[in-house]
C-alpha positions in Angstrom: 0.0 0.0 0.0 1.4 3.5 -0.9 2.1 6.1 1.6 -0.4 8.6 1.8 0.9 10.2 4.7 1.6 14.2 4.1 4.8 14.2 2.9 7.8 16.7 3.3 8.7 18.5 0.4 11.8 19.2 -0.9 13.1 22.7 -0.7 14.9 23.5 -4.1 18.6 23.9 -4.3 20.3 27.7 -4.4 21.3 28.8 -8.1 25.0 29.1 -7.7 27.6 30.4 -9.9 25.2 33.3 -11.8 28.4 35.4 -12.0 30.6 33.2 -14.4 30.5 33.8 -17.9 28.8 31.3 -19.2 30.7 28.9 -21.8 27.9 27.2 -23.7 27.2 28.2 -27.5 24.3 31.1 -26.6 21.3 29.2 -28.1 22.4 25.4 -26.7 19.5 23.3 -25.4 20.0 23.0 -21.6 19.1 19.9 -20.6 15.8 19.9 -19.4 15.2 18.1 -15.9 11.5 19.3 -15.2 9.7 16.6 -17.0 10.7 13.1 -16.1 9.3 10.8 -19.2 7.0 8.0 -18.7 8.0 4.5 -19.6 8.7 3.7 -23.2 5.4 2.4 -24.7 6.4 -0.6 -27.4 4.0 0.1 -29.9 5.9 4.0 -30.8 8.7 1.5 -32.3 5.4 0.2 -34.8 4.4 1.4 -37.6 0.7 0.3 -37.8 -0.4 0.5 -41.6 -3.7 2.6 -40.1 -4.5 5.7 -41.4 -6.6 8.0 -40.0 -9.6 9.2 -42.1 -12.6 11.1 -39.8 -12.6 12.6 -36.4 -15.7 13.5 -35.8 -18.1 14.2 -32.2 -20.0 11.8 -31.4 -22.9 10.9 -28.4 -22.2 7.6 -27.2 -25.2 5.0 -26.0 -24.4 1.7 -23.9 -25.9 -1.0 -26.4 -27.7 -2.2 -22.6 -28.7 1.3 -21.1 -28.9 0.8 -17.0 -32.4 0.8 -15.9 -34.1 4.4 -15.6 -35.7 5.8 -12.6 -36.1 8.5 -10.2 -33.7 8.7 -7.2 -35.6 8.4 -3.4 -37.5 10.8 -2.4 -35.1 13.9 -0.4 -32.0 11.3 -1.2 -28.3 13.6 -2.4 -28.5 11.8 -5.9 -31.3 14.0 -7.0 -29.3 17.0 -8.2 -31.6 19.7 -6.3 -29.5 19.7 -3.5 -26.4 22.6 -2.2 -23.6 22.1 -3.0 -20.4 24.6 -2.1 -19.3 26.3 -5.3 -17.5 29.4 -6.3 -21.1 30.7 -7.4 -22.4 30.0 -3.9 -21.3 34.3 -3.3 -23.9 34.9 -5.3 -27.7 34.3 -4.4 -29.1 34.0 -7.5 -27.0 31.5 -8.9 -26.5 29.6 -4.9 -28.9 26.8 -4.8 -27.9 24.5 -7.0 -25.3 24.4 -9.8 -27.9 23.5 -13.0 -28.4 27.5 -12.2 -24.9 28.3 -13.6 -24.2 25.0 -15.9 -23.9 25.8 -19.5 -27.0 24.2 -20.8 -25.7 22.5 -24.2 -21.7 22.9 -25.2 -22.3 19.4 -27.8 -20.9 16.5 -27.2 -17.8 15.5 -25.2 -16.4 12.5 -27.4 -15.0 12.0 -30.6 -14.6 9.1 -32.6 -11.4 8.3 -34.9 -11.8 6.1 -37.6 -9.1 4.1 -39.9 -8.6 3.0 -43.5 -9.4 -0.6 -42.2 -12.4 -0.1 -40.4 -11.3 -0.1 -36.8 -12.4 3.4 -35.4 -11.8 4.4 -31.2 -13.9 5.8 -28.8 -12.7 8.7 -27.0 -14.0 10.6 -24.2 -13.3 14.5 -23.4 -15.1 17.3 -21.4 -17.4 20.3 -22.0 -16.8 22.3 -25.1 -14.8 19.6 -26.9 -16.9 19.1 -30.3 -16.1 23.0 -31.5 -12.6 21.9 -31.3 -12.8 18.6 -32.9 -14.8 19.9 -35.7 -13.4 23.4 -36.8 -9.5 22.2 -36.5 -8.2 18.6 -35.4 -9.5 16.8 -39.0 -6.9 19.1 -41.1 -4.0 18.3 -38.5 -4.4 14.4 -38.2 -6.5 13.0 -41.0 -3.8 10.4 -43.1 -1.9 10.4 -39.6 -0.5 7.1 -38.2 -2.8 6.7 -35.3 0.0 4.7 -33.2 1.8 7.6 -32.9 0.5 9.5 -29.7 3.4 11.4 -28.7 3.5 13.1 -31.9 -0.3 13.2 -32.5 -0.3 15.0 -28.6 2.3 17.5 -29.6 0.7 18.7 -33.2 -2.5 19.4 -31.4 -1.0 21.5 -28.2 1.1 23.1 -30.8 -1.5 23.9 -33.1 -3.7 25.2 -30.3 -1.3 27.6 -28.0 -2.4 30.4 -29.5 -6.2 29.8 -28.4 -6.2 26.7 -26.2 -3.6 25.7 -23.5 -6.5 25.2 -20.7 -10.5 24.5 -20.6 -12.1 23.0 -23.6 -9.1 23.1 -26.2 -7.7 20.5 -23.7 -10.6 18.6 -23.5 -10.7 18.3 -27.3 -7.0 17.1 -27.6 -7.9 14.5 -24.4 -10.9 13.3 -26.2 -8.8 12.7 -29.6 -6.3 11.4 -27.6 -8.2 8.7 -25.8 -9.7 7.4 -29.1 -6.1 7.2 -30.3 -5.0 4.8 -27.5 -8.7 2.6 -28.0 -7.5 2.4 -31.6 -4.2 1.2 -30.7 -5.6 -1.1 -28.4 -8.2 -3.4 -31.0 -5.3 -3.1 -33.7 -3.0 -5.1 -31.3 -6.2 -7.1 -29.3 -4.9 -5.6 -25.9 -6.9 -3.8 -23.2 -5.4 -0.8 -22.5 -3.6 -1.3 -19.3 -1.9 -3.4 -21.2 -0.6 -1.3 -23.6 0.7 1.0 -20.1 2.9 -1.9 -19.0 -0.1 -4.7 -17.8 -1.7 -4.4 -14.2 0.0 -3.8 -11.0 -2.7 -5.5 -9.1 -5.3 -7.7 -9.5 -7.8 -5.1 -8.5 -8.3 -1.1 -7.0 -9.9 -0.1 -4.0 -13.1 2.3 -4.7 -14.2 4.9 -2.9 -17.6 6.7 -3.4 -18.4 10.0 -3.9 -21.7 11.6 -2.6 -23.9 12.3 0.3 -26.1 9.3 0.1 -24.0 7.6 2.9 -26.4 4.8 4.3 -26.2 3.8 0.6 -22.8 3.5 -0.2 -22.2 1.9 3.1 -25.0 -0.5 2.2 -23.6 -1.7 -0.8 -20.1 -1.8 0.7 -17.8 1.6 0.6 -15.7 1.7 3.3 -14.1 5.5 1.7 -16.6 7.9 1.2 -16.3 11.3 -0.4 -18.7 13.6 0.8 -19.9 17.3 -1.5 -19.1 19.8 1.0 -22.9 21.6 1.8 -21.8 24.9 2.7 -19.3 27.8 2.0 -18.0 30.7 3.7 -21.4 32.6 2.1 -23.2 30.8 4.6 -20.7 31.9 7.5 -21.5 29.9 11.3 -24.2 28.2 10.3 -22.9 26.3 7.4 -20.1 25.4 9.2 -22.0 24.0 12.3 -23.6 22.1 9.5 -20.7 21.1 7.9 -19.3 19.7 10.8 -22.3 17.5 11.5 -22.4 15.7 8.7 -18.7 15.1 8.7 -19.9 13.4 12.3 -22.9 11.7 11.2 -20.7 10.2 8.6 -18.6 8.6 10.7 -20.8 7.3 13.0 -22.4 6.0 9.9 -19.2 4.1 8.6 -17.3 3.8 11.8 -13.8 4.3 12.7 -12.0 1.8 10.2 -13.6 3.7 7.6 -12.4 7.2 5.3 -14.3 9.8 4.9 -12.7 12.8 1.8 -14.2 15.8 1.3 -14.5 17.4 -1.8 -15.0 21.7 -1.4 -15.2 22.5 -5.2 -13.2 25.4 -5.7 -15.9 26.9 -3.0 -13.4 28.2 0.1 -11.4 30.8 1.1 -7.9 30.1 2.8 -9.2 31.5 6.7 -12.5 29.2 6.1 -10.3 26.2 5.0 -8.2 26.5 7.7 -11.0 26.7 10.5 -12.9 23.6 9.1 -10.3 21.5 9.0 -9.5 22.3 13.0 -13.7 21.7 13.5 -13.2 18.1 11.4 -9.7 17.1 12.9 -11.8 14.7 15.7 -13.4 12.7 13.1 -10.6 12.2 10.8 -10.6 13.0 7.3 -8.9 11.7 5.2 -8.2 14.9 2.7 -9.9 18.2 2.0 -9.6 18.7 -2.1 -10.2 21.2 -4.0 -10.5 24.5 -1.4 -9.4 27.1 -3.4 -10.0 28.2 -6.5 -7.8 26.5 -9.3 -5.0 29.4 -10.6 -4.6 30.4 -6.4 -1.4 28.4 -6.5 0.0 30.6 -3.9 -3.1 30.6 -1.8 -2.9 26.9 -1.7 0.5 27.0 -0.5 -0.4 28.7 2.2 -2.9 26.2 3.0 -1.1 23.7 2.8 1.6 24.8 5.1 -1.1 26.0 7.5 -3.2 22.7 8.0 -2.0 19.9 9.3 -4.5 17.6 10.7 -5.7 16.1 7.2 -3.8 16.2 3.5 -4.7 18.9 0.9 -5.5 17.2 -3.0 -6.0 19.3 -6.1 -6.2 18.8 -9.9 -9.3 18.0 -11.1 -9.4 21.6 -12.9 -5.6 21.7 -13.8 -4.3 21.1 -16.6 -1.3 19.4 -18.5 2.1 18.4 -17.2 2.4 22.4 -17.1 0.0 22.8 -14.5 0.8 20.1 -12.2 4.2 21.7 -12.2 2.6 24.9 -11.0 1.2 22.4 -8.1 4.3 21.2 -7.7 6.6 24.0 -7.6 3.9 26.0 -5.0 4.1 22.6 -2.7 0.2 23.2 -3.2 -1.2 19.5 -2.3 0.0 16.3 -1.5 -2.4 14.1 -3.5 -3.2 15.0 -7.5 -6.4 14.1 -8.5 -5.9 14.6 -13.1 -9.0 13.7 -14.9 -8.4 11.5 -17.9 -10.9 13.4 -19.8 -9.5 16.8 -19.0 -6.0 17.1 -18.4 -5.1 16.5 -22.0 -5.7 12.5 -22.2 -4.2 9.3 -21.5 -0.5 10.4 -23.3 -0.7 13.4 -21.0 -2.0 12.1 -17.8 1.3 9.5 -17.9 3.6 12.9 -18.1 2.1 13.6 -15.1 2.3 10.6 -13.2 5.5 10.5 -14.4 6.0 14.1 -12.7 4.0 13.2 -9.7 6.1 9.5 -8.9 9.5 11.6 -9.0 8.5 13.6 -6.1 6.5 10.9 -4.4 3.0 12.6 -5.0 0.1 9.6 -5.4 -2.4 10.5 -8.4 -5.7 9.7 -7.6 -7.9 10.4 -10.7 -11.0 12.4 -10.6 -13.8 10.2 -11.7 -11.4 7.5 -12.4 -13.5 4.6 -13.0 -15.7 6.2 -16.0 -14.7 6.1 -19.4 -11.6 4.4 -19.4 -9.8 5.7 -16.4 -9.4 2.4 -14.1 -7.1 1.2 -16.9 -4.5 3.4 -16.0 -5.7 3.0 -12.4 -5.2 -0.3 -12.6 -1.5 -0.2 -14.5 0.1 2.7 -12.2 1.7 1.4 -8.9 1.6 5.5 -7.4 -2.6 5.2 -8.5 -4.2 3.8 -5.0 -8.0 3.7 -4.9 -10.7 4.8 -7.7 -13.1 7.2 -7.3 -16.5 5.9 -8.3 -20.6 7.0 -8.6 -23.0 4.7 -6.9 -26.4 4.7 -9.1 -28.5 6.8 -6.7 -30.8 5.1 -3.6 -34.4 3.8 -5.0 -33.6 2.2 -7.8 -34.4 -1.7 -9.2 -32.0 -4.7 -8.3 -31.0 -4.8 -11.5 -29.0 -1.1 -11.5 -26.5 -2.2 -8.6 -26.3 -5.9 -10.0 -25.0 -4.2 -13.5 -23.1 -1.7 -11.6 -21.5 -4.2 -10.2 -20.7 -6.5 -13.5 -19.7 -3.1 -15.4 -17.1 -2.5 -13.0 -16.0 -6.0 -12.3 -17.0 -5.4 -8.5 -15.9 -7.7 -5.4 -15.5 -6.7 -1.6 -12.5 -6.6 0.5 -10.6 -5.5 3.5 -11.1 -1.9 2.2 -14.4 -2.5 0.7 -15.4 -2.0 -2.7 -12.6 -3.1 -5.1 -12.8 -2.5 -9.0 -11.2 -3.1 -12.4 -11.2 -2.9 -15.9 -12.6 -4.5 -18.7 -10.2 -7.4 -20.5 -11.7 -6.5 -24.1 -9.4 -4.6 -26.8 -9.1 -1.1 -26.7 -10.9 0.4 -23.2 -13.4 -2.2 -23.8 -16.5 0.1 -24.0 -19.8 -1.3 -25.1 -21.2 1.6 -27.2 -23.1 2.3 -30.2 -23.0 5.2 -31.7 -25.0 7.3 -34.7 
């Protein structure tokens, strides 16, 4: 089991010498230390005789749809509920964040298709498809689609002048991901795999939401709760706070974790005084406080609080943004999502990052759309975050839950892992 204890961070070593003339040629490369690389991937030696003919958006279906119905009455799962946001300062928009959601920014995946019929599945985030349509085709069409480090770099190059955060990224992650579930059927390997084959048999889960009866029900022993309140709703909200951090673990008991997940939401002085309220009840990390670019606010955090570990990432971006995280000795845990930070060829540039300094990467929403397979394949990767379908549903939604995600039970609970079919082994259609 990895560490997860806060760790001590390096201090970095004093530039010496800045007064010596320097006796490299003026425009040498210096040798660039920053950016360990990942391991070498085999199939970059290939050439794959594919050729890359359409990228297009696409709205995936599961060919067997999970069961529909309406969560319990008053249960978290129904989406009406507060949650802390960086909104919550403003009344209007406070409630609930469907307020503030863009209503339709297309679809989020792509697929790539090849010359000999085998296309991938990708997925990405919000804003993706205006991307993928208006510039990746004339970049990569007749491309080999083995080729994700160069692929990768054409379309951050391509895109600095407009992109280098938000939804450019999430086009080049979506693209990307296809990529690797094209390289995968060609060669008849899941995609772990591909990453080096799996460091474990299977990953322990943890569950995010507020429906705790029901995650402990079915077997979580981590839970990740949506923190309620914010400093907008000053005392109160914090009193509240506090008591369902303590209902929670009197709900799973003392073996158990319990995460909370602040959503950009806090300030550094509120941070700071709810994690003194929580430290009697244990928990296990506070993640997202502050609001994403604050890299020096979330040092200061950091340094400040001591009585539970500080994890960031979901809303960074690239190896170039976890540097920022690292350089700031903002958090101790990185939490990339797949579908955001750039894609599978970026998210191993920074794990790669993260492993050299001894910071575990615990993906955001790691067990959908591919992500358990790099779960799965990266020793510094200890549990999965997962979504329980909500309270009040049929048998049949948990039973399919469970088969989807390969579920069995264990000392920590609710283990997972990923498909053994080609590619990231979805079960899609799509028009």
């Amino acid at each position: 089991m990895i560490d997860l204890n806060r760790r001590t961070f390096l201090k970095g070593a004093a530039l010496a010498g800045l007064g010596q003339v320097a006796r490299t040629p003026m425009f040498a490369e210096a040798p660039v230390a920053d950016f360990p690389s990942p391991a070498p991937l085999e199939f970059l030696s290939e050439k794959s005789g594919l050729k890359i003919t359409a990228i297009r958006p696409v709205n995936p279906k599961p060919k067997r749809p999970l069961p529909s119905y309406s969560p319990a009455q008053g249960s978290w799962s129904t989406g009406g509920v507060e949650v802390a946001n960086p909104m919550s300062i403003y009344p209007k928009f406070k409630p609930q964040r469907s307020l503030f959601f863009a209503d339709n920014l297309g679809p989020s995946a792509v697929v790539v298709e090849t010359d000999r019929g085998i296309r991938g599945i990708g997925f990405g985030g919000p804003g993706a498809s205006f991307v993928v349509e208006r510039h990746f085709p004339k970049l990569l069409i007749g491309e080999d689609p083995f080729q994700v480090e160069r692929l990768w770099d054409i379309m951050w190059r391509s895109t600095l002048y407009y992109g280098r955060k938000g939804l450019v990224v999430h086009a080049i992650s979506a693209v990307d991901n296809a990529l690797w579930d094209i390289i995968g059927q060609a060669t008849g390997k899941p995609v772990y795999k591909l990453l080096g084959g799996a460091t474990r048999q299977s990953v322990p889960g943890y569950c995010t939401g507020n429906d705790v009866e029901h995650a402990v029900k079915f077997g979580f022993r981590k839970i990740k709760l949506a923190l309620p309140y914010g400093p907008a709703d000053g005392e109160t909200g914090l009193v509240a706070n506090e008591k369902l951090v303590a209902k929670t673990r009197e709900i799973l008991g003392q073996e158990g974790e319990i995460m909370l997940d602040c959503w950009m939401a806090l300030t550094e002085n509120y941070a700071a005084e709810l994690a003194r309220r929580l430290e009697p009840h244990r928990v296990y990390w506070m993640e997202e406080c502050l609001m994403p670019d604050d890299y020096a606010g979330m040092r200061r955090l950091n340094a400040a609080v001591t009585s539970t570990r500080m994890a960031t990432g979901e809303h960074e971006y690239t190896r170039y943004g976890f540097k920022q995280l690292l350089d700031n000795q903002a958090a101790d845990l990185w939490q990339p999502d797949m579908l955001w930070c750039g894609g599978l060829t970026e998210l191993r540039h920074i794990g790669a990052l993260a492993k050299a300094n001894r910071i575990p990467v615990i993906l955001h929403g790691g067990w959908r759309d591919g992500g358990t397979h790099y779960v799965i394949a990266d020793e510094n990767s200890p549990w999965c975050e997962m979504f329980l379908p909500p309270p009040g549903g049929p048998k049949e939604a948990y039973a399919r839950f469970e088969e989807d995600n390969q579920i069995t039970r264990g000392p920590e609970g609710i283990y997972t892992r990923p498909p053994d079919r080609p590619g990231f082994g979805f079960d899609l259609e799509i028009d």
